[in-house]
N, C-alpha and C positions, 0 to 999 in steps of 0.2 A: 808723708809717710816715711817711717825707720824701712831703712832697706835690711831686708827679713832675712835670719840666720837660712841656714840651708835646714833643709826638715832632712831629720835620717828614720833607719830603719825603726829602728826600739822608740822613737816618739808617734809615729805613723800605728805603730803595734798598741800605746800605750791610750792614743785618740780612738782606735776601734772599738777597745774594751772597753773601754764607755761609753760610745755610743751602741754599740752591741749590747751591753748590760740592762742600759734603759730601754733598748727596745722589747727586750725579755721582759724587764720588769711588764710594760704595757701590755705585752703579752694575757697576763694574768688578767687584764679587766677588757677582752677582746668579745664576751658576751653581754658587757653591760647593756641593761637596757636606755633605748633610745630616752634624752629629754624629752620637752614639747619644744624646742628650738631644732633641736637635729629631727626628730620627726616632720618640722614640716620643709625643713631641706629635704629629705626622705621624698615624703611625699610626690613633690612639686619635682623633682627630678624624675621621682618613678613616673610622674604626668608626660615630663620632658618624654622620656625613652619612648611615650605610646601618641608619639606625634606633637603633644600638647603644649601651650607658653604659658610659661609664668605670668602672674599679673591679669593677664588676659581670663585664661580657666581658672586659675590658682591666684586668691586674693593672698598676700602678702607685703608688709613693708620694707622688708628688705633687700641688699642690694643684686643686681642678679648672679654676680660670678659666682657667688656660694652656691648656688643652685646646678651649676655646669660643672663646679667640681663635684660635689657629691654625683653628678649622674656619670662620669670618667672615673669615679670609683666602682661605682654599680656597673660601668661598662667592662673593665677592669677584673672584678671581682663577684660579680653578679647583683641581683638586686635581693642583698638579704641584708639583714643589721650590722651583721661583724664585717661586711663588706666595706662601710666605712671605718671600720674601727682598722684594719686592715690598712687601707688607703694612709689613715695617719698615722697611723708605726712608720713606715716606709717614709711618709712626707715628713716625717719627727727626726729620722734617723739622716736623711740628706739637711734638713734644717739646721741640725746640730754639726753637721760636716762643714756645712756652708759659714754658720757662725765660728768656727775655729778658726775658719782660713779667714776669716776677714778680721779675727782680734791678733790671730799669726802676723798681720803685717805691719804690725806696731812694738808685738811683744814678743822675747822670749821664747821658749818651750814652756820653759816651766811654770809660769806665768798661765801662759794659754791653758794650758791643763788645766791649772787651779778652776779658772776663768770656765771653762768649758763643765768642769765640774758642776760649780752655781748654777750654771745658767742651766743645764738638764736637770736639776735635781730642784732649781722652781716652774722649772715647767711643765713639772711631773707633780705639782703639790693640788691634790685634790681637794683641798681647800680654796684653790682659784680656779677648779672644775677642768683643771689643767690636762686632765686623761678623756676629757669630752674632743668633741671635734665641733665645736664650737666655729664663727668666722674672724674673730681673734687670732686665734691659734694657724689661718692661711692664709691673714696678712704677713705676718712675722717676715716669710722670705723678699715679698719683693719689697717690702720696708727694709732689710738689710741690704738689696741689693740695690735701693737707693739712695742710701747711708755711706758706700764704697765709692759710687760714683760722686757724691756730695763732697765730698772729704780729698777726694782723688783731682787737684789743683793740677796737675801736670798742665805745662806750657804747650800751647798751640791746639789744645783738647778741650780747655774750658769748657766752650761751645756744649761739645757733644756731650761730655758727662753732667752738664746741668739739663739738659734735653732727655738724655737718660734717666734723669732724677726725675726729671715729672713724669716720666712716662710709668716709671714703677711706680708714684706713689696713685698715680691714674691706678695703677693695677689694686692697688690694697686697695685704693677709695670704695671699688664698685664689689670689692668683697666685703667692708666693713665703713658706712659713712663715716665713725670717728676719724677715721685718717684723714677724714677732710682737715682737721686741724693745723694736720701735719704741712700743709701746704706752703704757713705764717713761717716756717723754718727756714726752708734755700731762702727766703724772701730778706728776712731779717739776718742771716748770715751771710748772702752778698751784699749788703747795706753796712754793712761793719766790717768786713774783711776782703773785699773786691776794691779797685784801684778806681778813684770816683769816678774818673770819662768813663770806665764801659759798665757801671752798675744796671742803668737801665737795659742795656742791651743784655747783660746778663740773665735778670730777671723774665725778661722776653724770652728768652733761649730755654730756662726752666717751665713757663708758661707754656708756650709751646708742647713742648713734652707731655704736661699733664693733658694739655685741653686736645691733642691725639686722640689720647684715651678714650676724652669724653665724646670725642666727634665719631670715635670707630662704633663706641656703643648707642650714642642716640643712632647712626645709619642703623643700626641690628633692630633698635627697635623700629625702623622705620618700614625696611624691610619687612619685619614680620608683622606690620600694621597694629604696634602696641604702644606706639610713642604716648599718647595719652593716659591709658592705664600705666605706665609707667612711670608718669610723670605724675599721677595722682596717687598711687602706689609709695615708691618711693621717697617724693618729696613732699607733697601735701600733707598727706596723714601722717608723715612724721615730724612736721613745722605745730600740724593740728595738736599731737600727741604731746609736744613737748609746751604748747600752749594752753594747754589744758593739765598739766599736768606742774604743782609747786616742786619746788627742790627744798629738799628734808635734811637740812644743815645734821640736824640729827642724827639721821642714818649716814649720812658722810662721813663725820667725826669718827662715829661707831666704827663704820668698813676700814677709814682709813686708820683706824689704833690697829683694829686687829692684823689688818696686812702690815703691818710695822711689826704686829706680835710674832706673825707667823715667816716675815722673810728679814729677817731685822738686819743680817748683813746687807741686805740691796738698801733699806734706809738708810744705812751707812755710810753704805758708797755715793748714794744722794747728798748728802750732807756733805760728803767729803767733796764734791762732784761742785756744789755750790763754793765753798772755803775754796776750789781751787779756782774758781772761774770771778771770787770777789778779788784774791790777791794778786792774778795776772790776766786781768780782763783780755787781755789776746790769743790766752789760749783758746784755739777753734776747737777742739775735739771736746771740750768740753763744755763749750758754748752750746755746740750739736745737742749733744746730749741730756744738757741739763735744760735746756730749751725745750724739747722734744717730751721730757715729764713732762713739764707744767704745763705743754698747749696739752697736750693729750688728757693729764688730768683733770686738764679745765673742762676736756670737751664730756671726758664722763659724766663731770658735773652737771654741765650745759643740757647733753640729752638724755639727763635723768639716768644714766647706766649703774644703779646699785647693786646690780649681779657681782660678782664674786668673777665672773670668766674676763668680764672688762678691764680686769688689772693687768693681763695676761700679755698685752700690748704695749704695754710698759717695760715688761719684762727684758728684752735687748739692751735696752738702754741703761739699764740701773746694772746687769752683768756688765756693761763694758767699762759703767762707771768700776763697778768693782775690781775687774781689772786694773785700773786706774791705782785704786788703791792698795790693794797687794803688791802693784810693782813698787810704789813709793815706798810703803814699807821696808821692800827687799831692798831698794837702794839706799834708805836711810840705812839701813842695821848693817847691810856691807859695807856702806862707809866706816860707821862707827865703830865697828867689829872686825871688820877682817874675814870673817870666818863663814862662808857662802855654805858648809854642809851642815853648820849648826844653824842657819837663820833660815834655809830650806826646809830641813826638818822641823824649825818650829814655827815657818805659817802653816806646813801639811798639816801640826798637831793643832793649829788652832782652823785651821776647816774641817778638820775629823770632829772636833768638838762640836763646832755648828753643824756639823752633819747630824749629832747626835741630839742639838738640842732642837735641830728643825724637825727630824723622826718626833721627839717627844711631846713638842708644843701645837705640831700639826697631827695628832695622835694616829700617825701612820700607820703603827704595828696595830693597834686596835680598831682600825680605817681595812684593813686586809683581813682581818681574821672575821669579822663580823659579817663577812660574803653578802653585805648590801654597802654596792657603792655608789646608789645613786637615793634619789628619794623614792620613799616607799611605794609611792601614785604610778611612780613611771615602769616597774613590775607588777604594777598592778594592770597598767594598759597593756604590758606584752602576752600577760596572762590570757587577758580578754582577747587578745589579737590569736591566740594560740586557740582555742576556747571554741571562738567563730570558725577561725579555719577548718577545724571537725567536724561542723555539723550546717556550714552554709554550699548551697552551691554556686555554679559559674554565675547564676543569673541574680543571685539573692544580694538586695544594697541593705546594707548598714549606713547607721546615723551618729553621729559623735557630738552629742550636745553636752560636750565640755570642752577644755584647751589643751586637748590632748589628739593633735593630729597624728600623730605615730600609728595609731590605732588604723587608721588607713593605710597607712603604707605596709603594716603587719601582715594586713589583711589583703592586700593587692586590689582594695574595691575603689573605684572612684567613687569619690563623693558626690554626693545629690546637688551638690551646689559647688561656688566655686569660695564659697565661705567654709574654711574649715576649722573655725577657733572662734568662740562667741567675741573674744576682743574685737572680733570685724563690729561690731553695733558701733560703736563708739565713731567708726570711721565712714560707716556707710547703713545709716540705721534702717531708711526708706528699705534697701534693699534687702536687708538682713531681714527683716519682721516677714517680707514679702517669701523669703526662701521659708522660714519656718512653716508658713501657712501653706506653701507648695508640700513640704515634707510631710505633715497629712495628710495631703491627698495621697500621696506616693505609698505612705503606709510601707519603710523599710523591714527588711525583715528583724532585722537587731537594732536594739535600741539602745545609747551607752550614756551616761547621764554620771552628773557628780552627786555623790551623796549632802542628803541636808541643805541644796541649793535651793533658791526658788525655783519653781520649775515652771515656764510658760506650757509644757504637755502634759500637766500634773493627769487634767479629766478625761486628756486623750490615750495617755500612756494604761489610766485605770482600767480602761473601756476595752483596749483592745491588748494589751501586751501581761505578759507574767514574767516573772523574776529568774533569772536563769543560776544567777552570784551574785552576792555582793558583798564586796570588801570594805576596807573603812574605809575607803574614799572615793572608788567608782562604784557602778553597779549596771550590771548586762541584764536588757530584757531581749525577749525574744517574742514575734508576732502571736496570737492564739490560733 
């Protein structure tokens, strides 16, 4: 690491008002309504609060820290929707403090601003659903804070900071399994840049670290007698899911033009990140980094992540490649030039420009004004969650036979089962058919159904239920 200028007062002032600004900006979409992903975090923590375990009560595949943060949000903030949105302003606002001081210790001021600049302004592009509170978006920290330790060679420390390394990226794994990827990383960069006697021993010392992680959280699950469901939860149905399921070269290609379309400086700095790691194969920081794309993008590949929010994970690495390249820039054109307030001023004017063409190409001003920032479906669920709350009481259950668990957690009812998204059939059908067939008996009192689906309660919903609303793509009944 460059031993860091001294930070003064007016650059300290100049990092607030950025990250101040974007937390304002987020401000603006602090009532969005919940996805079906942050619904059934929602949920399943609103479950947590009333006693309840994930896995156990609450079928899901995902991994559990997501679920303990969202409910340390609702602890925090209460258990209502902007409660998370709330949660991640504040978790967005130290993110962005955190990624300053760690590209600070290689670069510049002015550099770092730039720097700090991109990286908030693609982490805020709602075209990679970057204003959700996604589990993407709470990996980010302790992926940076294993990136510092990674990178941070200092003599007679080795040890601990590769130990530290796994233990963070332990931490992101069990918010977002893609980070398993990340694992291939310390591994294959002390195999290339560690001195050969202690390579092995090094890789043990990062091993370590991670599999802490992994031993603190199976003991949790053990403790709360879920290691099973947990282990079928998590890892099965998502090996099943990914084996059952082809990769759409197709849809790849597509995502991956458009995200070139829509952050083209960070493909940039990829590009440039590769051209620097072909002509001095020993540079490490960009070994790191340009490493850390490709497992990661591989791994989107691998488990089928066509969403738009999975890019979101990438995003540190391609801002610090940018860095990278801005600096080079500024020291090529000071070499050649001389002139540090003319070649300052013209990378500001050429990131003001990409500032202008990322507002225009990710059609931001038209993304804000049009006061829908999410998909249509998912204000249609808040509605219906709004709807019920009126006219149900303490004792009355509702049913959500579509993949919109939110609608639960809207509505503070538990669910009649511990399936709360039809995707469960696919993973556990025996049981699935069996909770449907309970659900008429039970006879809830609202009934929530997607339009123009097949419906397995077509003759039962006839028989007994009437039409309360219906929108174009859900539709609320209620008992007769």
């Amino acid at each position: 690491m460059k031993d860091a200028e001294k930070i003064d007062n007016k650059e300290i002032i100049l990092v607030f008002i950025l990250v101040i600004l974007s937390f304002i900006y987020r401000l603006f979409f602090l009532y969005m309504p919940l996805d079906r992903n942050e619904g059934t975090y929602a949920y399943t923590a609103q479950r947590i609060c009333e006693g309840e375990l994930p896995y156990k009560d609450v079928f899901d595949n995902k991994q559990p820290f997501i679920y303990y943060i969202y409910k340390t949000a609702f602890d925090i903030f209460g258990q209502k929707p902007e409660a998370i949105r709330y949660f991640t302003n504040f978790y967005f606002l130290i993110l962005s403090l955190f990624f300053y001081s760690f590209i600070r210790l290689f670069f510049n001021s002015f550099i770092s601003l730039l720097t700090l600049f991109i990286f908030i302004l693609h982490l805020n592009n709602h075209t990679l659903q970057g204003l959700n509170s996604n589990t993407e978006i709470f990996t980010l920290l302790p992926i940076i804070i294993s990136l510092i330790f990674l990178i941070n060679k200092e003599k007679h420390y080795e040890n601990v900071n590769l130990f530290l390394t796994g233990f963070f990226i332990g931490i992101a794994f069990f918010i977002k399994m893609l980070v398993g990827f990340l694992i291939l990383l310390p591994v294959l960069y002390i195999l290339k840049f560690f001195h050969k006697k202690n390579k092995l021993k090094f890789i043990i010392w990062f091993l370590s670290g991670f599999f802490l992680m992994v031993i603190f959280t199976i003991l949790w699950t053990v403790k709360n007698g879920i290691l099973n469901e947990f282990i079928k939860c998590s890892i099965i149905c998502n090996f099943n899911y990914i084996n059952a399921s082809e990769i759409n070269f197709s849809l790849i290609f597509k995502g991956g033009i458009y995200f070139i379309k829509t952050n083209f400086i960070l493909f940039l700095a990829l590009l440039y990140g590769i051209y620097k790691l072909f002509i001095n194969k020993k540079d490490e920081v960009a070994f790191i980094l340009v490493i850390s794309v490709i497992l990661l993008y591989s791994g989107i590949i691998i488990l089928r992540g066509f969403y738009p929010h999975y890019y979101i994970i990438i995003i540190p690495f391609l801002s610090f490649l940018s860095a990278i390249l801005i600096n080079d820039i500024y020291l090529k054109l000071k070499r050649k030039f001389n002139k540090k307030i003319i070649i300052s001023l013209t990378l500001i004017f050429f990131i003001f420009v990409y500032f202008f063409y990322f507002i225009k190409v990710n059609n931001v001003i038209k993304y804000i004004k049009s006061g829908y920032y999410t998909m249509e479906i998912f204000y249609e669920a808040k509605v219906i969650g709004e709807i019920i709350n009126n006219q149900k009481t303490n004792a009355d259950k509702i049913f959500v036979y579509c993949n919109e668990p939110e609608i639960y957690f809207y509505t503070g009812t538990k669910a009649p089962t511990k399936f709360i998204y039809n995707y469960a059939e696919k993973f556990e059908k025996n049981q699935f058919l069996n909770m449907l067939e309970n659900v008429k008996k039970e006879m809830p009192e609202f009934f929530i159904k997607e339009k123009n689906s097949s419906n397995y309660f077509e003759e039962f919903l006839d028989a007994n239920y009437r039409k309360i609303i219906e929108f174009n793509s859900l539709i609320l009944l209620k008992r007769r």
